[in-house]
N, C-alpha and C positions, 0 to 999 in steps of 0.2 A: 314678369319673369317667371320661369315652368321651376317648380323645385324637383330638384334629384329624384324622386320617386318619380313621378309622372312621367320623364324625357325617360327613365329604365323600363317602366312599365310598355310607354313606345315604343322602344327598340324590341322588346321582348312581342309584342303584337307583330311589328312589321317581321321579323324574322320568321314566326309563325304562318304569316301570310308568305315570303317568300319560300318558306319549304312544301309550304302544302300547294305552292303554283309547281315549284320542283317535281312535288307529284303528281300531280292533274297532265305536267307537261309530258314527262316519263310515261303515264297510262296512254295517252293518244299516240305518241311518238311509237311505243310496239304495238296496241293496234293498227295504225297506218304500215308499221310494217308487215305484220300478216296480214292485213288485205294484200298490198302488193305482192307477197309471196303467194298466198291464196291465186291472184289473175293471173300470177305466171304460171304456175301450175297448170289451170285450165286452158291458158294457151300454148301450153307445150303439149298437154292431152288432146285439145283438138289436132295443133298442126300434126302428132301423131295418127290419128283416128282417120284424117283426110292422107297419107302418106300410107294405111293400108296394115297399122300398127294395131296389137294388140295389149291390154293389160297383162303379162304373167306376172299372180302371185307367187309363184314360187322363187322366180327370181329377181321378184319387185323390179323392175324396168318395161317397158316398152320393146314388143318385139314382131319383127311381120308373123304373120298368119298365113302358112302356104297348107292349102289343102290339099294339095299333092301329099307333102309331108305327112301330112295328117294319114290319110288314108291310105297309103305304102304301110304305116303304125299298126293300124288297124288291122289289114290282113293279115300282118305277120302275126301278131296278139292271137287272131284267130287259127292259124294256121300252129300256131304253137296249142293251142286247145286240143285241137283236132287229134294234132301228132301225138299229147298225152293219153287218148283213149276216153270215151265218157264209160263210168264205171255202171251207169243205169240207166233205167230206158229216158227214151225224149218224150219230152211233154207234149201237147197238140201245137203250145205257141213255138214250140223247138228249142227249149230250155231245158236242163238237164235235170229229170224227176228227183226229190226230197227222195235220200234214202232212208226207209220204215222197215221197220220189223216183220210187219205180215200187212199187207195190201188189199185183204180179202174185203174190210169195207169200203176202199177206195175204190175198189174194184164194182163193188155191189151197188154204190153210186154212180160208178160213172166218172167220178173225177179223178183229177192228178193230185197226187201225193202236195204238188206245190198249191192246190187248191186255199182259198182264203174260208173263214169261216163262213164269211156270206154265200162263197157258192157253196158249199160244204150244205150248207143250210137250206139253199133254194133246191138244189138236187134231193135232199132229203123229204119235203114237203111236193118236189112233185114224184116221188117214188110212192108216196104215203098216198097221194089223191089217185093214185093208179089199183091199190088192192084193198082199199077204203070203201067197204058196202053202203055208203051212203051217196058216196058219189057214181058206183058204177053197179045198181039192182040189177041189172040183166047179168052180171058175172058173176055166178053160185060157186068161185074160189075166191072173192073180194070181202 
């Protein structure tokens, strides 16, 4: 025959055991539902994606992609640039030149105001190898 402690001490293990199955059940039980929600997802981004659907972020849903649209956007975008006047000259690529102060060594290089360091740099060193007496002897102003 089991005394009082022992059949308590059981009860108190099996209950143990049945909560921590409660939890093991509970963990799987919403993983298996985010997976399921996870596949429906990518099967409504596909049948989107084959129906001609686009991601927008801005209004978080699924929406067609008409490049008509798109591009009626664009002109007008541009067409409104135009009407406001560019205030300075165009660059070579047809972007509208960095307004500067005085241009005189923008000018004495060669580049655009919008010029990056690197070209800024490489025009500089071929301007140098042009009136650089070690590289052009025959030119008595080098």
């Amino acid at each position: 025959m089991m005394n009082s402690k022992s059949s308590s001490s059981g009860n108190q293990d099996s209950n143990a055991f049945v909560a921590a199955g409660n939890a093991f059940g509970n963990f799987f039980n919403r993983v298996g539902k985010a997976f399921e929600e996870k596949q429906e997802e990518l099967r409504i981004a596909r049948e989107a994606k084959e129906a001609g659907k686009i991601w927008d972020n801005k209004k978080k849903e699924w929406v067609f992609y008409l490049i008509d649209e798109e591009w009626e956007e664009l002109e007008t975008k541009e067409k409104q640039l135009k009407t406001k006047g560019s205030s300075g000259a165009v660059g070579e690529d047809g972007s509208e030149e960095r307004a500067v102060k005085d241009r005189e060594y923008y000018d004495l290089l060669g580049v655009s105001t919008n010029a990056t360091a690197a070209e800024i740099k490489k025009s500089y060193y071929k301007k140098a190898r042009v009136v650089h007496p070690d590289k052009n002897p025959d030119d008595p102003e080098a």
